[in-house]
ZAMARGU-4260 file (C-alpha; in steps of 0.2 Angstrom, whole numbers, plus 5000, padded with zeros to 4 digits):
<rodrens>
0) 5048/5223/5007 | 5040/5207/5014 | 5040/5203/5030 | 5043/5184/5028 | 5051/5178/5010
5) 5059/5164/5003 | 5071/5167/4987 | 5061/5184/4986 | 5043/5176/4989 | 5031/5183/5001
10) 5025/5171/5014 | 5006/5169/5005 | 5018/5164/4989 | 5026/5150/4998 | 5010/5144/5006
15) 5002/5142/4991 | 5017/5134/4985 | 5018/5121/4998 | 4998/5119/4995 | 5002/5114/4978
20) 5017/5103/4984 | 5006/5095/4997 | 4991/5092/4982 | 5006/5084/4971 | 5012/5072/4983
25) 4994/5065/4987 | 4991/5064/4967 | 5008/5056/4963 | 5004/5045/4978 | 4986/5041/4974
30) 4985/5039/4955 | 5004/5038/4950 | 5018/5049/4942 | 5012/5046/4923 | 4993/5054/4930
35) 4999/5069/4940 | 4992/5081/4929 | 4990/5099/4933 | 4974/5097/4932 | 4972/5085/4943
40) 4983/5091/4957 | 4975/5107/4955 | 4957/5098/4959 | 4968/5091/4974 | 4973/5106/4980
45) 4956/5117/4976 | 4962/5126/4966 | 4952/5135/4951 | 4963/5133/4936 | 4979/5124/4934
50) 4984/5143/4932 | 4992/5147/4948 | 5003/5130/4948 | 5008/5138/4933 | 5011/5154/4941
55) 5021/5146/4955 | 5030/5133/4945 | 5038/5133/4925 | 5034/5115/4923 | 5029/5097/4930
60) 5049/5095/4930 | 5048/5111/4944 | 5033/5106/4951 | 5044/5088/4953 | 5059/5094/4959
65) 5048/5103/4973 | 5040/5087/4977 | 5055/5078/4979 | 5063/5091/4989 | 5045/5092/5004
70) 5047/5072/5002 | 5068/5067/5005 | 5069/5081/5020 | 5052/5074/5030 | 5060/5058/5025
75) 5078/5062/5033 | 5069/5072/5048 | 5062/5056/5054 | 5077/5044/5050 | 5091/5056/5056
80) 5086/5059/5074 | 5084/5036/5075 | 5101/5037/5068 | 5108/5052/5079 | 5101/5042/5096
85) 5116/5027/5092 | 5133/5026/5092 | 5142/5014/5080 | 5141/5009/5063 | 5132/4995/5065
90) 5119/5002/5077 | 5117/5018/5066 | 5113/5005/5051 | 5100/4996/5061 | 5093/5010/5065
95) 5093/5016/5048 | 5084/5001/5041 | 5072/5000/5055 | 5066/5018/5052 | 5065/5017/5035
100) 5052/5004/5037 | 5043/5015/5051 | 5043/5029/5041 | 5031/5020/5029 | 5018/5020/5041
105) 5022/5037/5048 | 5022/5046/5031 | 5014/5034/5017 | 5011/5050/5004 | 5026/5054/5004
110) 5037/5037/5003 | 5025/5031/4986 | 5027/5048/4978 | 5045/5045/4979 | 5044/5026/4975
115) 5034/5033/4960 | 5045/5046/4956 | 5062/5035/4958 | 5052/5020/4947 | 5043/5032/4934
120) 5052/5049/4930 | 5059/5053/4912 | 5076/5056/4923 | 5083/5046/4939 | 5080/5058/4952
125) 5098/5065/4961 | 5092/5054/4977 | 5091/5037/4969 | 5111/5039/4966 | 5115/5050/4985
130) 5105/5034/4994 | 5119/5021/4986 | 5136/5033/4990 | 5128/5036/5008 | 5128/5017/5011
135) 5143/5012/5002 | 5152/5027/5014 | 5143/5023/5029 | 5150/5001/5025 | 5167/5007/5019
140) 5169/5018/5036 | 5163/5004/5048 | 5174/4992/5039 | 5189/5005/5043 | 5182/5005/5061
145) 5180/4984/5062 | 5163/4985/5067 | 5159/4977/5048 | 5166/4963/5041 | 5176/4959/5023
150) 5162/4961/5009 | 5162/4972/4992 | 5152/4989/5001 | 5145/4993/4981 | 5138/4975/4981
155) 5133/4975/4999 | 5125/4993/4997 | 5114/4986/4982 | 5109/4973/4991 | 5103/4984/5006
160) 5094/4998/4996 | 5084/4981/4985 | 5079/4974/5000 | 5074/4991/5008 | 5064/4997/4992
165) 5055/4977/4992 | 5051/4979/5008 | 5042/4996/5009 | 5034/4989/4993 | 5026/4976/5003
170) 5022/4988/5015 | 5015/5002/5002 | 5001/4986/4996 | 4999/4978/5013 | 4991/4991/5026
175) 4990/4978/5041 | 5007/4970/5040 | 5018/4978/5055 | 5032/4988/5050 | 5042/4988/5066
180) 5043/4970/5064 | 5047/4971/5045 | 5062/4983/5050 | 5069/4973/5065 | 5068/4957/5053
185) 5077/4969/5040 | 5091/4974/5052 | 5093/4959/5057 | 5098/4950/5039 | 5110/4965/5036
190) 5119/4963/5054 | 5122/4945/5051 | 5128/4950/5032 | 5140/4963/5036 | 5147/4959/5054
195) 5167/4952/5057 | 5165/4934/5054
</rodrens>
């Protein structure tokens, strides 16, 4: 048996895999969702034939799925530890907003492949709809605690995750601007919004 598997895969399997996961990312990223063709992301990858993504995974919807899986965790391993660092719901917000505009610089493949997955794919990926419930739950909780005001959380959780998206946007299309100012400016708005009057 294997020394090193993953749902029964042997370690040069998974490699592989995440060589073709790494290839997808930089084509979704590069040329869009509608263009990531097997083909192409097997050029990316150096591979021979679009054969061994086939081999690996049954279809762009797999290959997808995989995608969004490498791109959320290394999103949430880089917000969650900002967000571990605070106590409070307020803090723990800013720190949120103000990551997620740091983690444009720190990892720009992966936030457009997701900005073009969420904006592009046949079917809203399962992430779209887990970012809303975790801010409305994070507002609801820090109205319960009185470190947030009296505001509709669905509506105020809209509003953040719009904001967020059309600021990392900006970001995606303008390389010099600074994202740690971008995020302070961010967190700031949304203290001012959700604070006890």
């Amino acid at each position: 048996m294997p020394a090193n598997t993953t749902k029964g895969r042997t370690f040069t399997e998974n490699a592989r895999r995440a060589q073709i996961v790494a290839a997808a990312i930089a084509v979704i990223a590069d040329h869009g969702y509608a263009a990531a063709s097997f083909t192409r992301i097997a050029r990316q990858a150096g591979l021979s034939s679009t054969g061994m993504i086939s081999y690996h995974f049954a279809n762009k919807d797999d290959l997808i799925g995989e995608v969004l899986t490498e791109a959320t965790t290394v999103a949430h391993h880089f917000i969650s530890p900002r967000m571990e660092a605070v106590t409070g719901y307020r803090a723990k917000l800013r720190a949120r907003l103000e990551s997620n505009m740091e983690l444009v610089r720190a990892h720009p493949a992966h936030v457009r492949a997701l900005m073009e997955i969420a904006q592009n794919a046949p079917k809203t990926p399962d992430f779209v709809d887990e970012r809303f419930g975790l801010f409305t739950r994070h507002l609801r909780a820090g109205q319960e605690a009185g470190e947030f005001g009296a505001f509709n959380t669905d509506a105020m959780a809209v509003a953040i995750i719009g904001a967020i998206d059309a600021m990392v946007i900006g970001l995606v299309l303008h390389p010099d601007v600074d994202a740690t100012e971008f995020g302070h400016e961010l967190a700031d708005t949304f203290d001012r919004a959700t604070r006890p009057s």
